[in-house]
NUDO-51820 format. One record per residue (C-alpha): residue number from 1; x, y, z. Coordinates in steps of 0.001 Angstrom, whole numbers. Each point is the difference from the previous one (the first is absolute). Layout:
residues N
    i       xx       yy       zz
  NUM        X        Y        Z
...
This chain:
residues 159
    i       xx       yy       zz
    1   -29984    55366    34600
    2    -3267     -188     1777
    3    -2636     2201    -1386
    4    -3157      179     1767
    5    -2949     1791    -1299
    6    -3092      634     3020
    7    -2780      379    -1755
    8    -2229     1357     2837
    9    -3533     1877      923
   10      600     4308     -128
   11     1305      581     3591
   12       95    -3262      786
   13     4053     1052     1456
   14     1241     2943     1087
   15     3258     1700    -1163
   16     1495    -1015     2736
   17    -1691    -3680       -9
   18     1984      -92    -3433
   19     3050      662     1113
   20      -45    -2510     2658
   21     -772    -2887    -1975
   22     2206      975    -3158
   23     2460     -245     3135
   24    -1314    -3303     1256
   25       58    -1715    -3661
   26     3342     1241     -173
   27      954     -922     3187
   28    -1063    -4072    -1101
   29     2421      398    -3131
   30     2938     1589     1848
   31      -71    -3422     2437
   32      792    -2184    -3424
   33     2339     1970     -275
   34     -911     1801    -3312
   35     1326     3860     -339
   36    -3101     2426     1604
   37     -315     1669    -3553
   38    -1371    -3109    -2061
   39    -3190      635     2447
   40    -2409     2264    -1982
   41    -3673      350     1595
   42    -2642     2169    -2233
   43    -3250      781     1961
   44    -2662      149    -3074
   45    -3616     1338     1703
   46    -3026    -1516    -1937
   47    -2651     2544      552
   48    -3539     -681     1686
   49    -2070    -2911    -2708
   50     2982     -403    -1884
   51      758    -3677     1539
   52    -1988    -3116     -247
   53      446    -3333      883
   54    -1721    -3071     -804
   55    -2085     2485    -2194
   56    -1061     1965     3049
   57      919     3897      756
   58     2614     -725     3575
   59     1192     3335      968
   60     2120    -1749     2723
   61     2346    -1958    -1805
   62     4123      324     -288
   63     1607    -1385    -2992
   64     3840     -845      394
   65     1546     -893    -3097
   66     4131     -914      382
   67     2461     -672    -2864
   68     3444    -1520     1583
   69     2943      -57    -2292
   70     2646      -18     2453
   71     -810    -3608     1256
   72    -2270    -2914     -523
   73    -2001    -2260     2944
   74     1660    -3194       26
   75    -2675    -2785      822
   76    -3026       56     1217
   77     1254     -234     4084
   78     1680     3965     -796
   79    -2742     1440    -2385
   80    -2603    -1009     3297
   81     2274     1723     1766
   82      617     2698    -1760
   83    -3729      886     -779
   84    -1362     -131     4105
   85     3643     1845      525
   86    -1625     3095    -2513
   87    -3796     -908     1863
   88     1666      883     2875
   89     1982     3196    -1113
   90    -3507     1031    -1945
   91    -2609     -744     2945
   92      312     3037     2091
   93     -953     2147    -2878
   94    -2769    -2545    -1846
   95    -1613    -2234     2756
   96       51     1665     2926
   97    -1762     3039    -1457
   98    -2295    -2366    -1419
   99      951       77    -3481
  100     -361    -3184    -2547
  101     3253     -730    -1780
  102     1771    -2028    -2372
  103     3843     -280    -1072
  104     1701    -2106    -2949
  105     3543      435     -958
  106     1481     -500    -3449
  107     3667    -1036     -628
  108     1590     1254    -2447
  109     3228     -947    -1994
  110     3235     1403     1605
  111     1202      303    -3240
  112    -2146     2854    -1266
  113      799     2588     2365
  114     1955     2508      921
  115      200     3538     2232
  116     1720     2795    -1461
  117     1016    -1797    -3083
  118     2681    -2927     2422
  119    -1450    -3246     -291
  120     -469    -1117     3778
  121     3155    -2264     1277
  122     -390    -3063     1274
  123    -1632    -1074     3113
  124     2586     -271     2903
  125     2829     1576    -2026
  126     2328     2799      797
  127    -1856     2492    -2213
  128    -3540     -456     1611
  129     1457      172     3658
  130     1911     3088    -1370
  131    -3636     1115    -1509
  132    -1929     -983     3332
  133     2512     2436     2276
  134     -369     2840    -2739
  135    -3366     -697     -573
  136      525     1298    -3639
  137      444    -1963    -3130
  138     3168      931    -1591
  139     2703    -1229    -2751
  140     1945    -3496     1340
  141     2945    -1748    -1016
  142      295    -3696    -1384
  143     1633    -1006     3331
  144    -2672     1495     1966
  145    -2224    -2595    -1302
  146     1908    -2388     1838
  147    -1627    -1269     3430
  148      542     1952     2914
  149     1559    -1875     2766
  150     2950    -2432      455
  151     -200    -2116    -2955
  152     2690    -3089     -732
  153     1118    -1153    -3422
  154      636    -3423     -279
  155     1538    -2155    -1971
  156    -3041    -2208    -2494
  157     1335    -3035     2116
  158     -322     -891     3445
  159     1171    -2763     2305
């Protein structure tokens, strides 16, 4: 799961600006592929002289705070990536409506987490593609945690 909290400026988005980059942020995830419903996006407004930064009242600033559980950034080469891939997503909505910004992610264990009360499967396997097409978590089956795909047992020795 990606959670994203936007702290941002009272009307700083509309409803409709809202919707459009929950969308967008999901959008990045679904490409992964992770199931749409791990995305979670809370808008949190911070009224009028409630933010400061550097100790100094800034009325203009966006806060994006993300906790990923579903996957970690492997190496430095994919978490560069993977941050300008989010400045990208986030820049019609913070920079070019002249807003200052900032965004960190946190990863979180896999292993302490879970939607509905199912423990997520495992990445690739037959019971997250089954969870990405029903976009719903839901009870799976030891076999399901198996990899999806054509997948060879071989013998411990080869030639």
């Amino acid at each position: 799961m990606p959670l994203w909290k936007v702290y941002h400026p009272t009307n700083a988005f509309t409803d409709v600006d809202k919707q459009e980059l929950a969308e967008k942020i999901t959008n990045v995830y679904e490409g992964v592929p992770i199931p749409k419903f791990y995305a979670v996006v809370i808008f949190e407004e911070v009224t009028s002289g409630n933010c400061f930064v550097g100790g100094v009242r800034h009325d203009k600033f966006i806060r994006f705070k993300v906790d990923q559980i579903a996957r970690t950034l492997p190496g430095p080469v994919i978490r560069e990536w993977w941050m300008r891939t989010l400045d990208e997503v986030i820049a019609p909505f913070v920079k070019e409506r002249g807003f200052d910004w900032e965004i960190s992610i946190d990863e979180t264990p896999f292993d302490l987490w879970s939607l509905q009360g199912e423990l997520p499967p495992p990445f690739e396997s037959i019971a997250e593609k089954r969870w990405v097409a029903e976009n719903k978590a839901s009870p799976y089956t030891y076999q399901e945690k198996l990899p999806a795909g054509h997948f060879l047992l071989t013998p411990g020795v080869t030639g």
